[in-house]
C-alpha positions as CSV (number, residue, x, y, z in Angstrom):
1,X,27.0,52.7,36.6
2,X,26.8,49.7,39.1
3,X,23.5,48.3,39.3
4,X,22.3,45.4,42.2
5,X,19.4,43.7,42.3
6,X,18.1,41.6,44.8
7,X,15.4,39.2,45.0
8,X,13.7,38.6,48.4
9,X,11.3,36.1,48.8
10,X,8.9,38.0,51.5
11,X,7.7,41.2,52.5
12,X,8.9,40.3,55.9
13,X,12.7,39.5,54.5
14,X,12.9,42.9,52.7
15,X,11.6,44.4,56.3
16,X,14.2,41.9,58.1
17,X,17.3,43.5,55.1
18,X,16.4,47.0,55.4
19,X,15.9,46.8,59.9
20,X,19.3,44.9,59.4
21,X,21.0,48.1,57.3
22,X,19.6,50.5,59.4
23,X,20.9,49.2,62.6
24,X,24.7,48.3,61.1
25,X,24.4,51.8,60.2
26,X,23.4,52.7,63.9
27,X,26.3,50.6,65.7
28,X,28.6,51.7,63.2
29,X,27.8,55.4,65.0
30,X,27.5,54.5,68.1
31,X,31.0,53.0,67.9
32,X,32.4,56.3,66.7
33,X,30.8,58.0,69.8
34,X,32.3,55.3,72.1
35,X,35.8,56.6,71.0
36,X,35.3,60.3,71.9
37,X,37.1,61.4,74.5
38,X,34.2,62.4,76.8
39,X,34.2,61.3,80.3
40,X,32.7,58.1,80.7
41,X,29.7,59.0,82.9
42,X,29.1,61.6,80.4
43,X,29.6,59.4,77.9
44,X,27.4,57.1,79.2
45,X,24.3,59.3,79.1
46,X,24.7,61.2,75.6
47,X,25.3,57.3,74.4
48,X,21.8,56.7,75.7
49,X,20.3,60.0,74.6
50,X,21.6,59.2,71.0
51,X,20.7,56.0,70.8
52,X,16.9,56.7,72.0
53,X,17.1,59.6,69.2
54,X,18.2,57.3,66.4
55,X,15.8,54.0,67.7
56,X,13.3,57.5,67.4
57,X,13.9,58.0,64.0
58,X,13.7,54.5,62.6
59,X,10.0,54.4,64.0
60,X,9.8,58.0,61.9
61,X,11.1,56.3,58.7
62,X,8.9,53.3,59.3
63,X,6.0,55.1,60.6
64,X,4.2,54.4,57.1
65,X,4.7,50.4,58.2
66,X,4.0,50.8,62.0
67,X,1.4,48.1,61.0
68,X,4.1,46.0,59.8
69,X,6.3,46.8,62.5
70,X,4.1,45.4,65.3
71,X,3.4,42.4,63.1
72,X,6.8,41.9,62.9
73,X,7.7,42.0,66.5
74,X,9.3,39.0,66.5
75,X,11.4,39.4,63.3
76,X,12.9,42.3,65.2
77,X,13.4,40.8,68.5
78,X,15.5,37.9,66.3
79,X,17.4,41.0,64.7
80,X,18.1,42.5,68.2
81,X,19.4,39.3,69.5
82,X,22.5,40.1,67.6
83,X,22.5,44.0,68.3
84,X,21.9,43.1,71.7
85,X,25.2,41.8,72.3
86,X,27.1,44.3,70.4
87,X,25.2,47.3,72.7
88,X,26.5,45.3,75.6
89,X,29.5,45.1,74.7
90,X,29.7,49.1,73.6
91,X,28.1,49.9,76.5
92,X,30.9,47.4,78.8
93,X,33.3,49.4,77.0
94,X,32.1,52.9,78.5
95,X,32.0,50.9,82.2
96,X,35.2,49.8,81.9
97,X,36.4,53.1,80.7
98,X,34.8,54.6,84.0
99,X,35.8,51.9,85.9
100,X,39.5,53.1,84.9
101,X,38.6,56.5,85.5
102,X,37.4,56.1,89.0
103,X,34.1,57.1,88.2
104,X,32.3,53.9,88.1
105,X,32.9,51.1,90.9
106,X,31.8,48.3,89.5
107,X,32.8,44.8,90.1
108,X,31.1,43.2,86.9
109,X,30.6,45.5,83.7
110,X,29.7,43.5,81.3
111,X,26.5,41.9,84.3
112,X,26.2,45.8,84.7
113,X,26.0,46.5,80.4
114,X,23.7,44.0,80.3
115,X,20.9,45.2,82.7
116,X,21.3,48.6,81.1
117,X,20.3,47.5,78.0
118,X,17.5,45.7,79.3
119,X,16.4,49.1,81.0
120,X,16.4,50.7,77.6
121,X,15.0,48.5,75.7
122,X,11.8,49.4,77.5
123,X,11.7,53.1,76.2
124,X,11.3,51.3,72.4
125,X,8.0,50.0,72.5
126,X,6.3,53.1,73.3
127,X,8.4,54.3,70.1
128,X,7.2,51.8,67.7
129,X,4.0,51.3,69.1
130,X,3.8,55.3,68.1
131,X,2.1,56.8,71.6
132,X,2.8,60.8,71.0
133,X,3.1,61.7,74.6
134,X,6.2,59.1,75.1
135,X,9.2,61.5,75.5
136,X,12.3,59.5,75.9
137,X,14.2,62.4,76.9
138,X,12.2,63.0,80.0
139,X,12.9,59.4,81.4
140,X,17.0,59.1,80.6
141,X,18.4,61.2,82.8
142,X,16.5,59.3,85.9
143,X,17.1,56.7,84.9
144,X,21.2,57.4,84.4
145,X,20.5,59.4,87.5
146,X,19.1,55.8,89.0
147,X,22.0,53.9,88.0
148,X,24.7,56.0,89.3
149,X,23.6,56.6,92.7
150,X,24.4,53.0,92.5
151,X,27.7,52.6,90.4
152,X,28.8,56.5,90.3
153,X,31.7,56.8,93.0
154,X,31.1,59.5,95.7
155,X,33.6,62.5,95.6
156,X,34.9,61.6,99.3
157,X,35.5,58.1,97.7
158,X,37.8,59.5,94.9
């Protein structure tokens, strides 16, 4: 039997190793789902649906250090730096798929990606801040809904 140990010098490096597992384990999903062979508007809004369930469930787990959490704001906002640009670049790949699909018109993707992310990083802090009448699932689909009246091609277009 293996054992590790590890030494950390701070509560707030342990919190900064086990946010930094948690979301490798996330964008290692999330890549999986990019690969399906759903449609890519459809694609699109189970990605956001699943990601919003997992960012959901990491509040859960650290609901016992919600405390911590919010102290710790910007620890996380230096972790998401980095996760940032991976969403943006799973999320370019799903516009580009659509864009290749004819169900997205969009001249920049990866502009596009990034203003999506930005839109859905303001569903997380009513998550970690732990307000019970936030329901993430009741704001998605308008929002999705918002973004392809703009980007979704008409049928007479196709």
């Amino acid at each position: 039997v293996s054992q590790s140990r590890y030494h950390f010098e701070s509560k707030e490096d342990i919190f900064k190793a086990v946010i930094e597992i948690e979301i490798e384990a996330l964008v290692s999903s999330m890549q999986q789902f990019i690969s399906s062979d759903l449609q890519a508007d459809e694609k699109l809004r189970q990605y956001m649906h699943l990601r919003m369930d997992a960012v959901k469930q990491l509040t859960l787990y650290f609901d016992a250090i919600r405390r911590d959490l919010i102290d710790n704001l910007s620890v996380i906002e230096r972790i998401r730096k980095q996760y940032d640009t991976m969403e943006v670049a799973l999320i370019g790949k799903i516009l580009d798929q659509g864009v290749t699909e004819k169900v997205f018109d969009i001249a920049d993707t990866q502009m596009v990606a990034s203003a999506i992310v930005l839109a859905i990083k303001g569903f997380e802090l009513p998550l970690i801040f732990g307000q019970p009448s936030f329901d993430h699932q009741k704001l998605i689909d308008p929002l999705i809904s918002l973004f392809y009246r703009g980007i979704h091609v008409s049928k007479s277009d196709k």
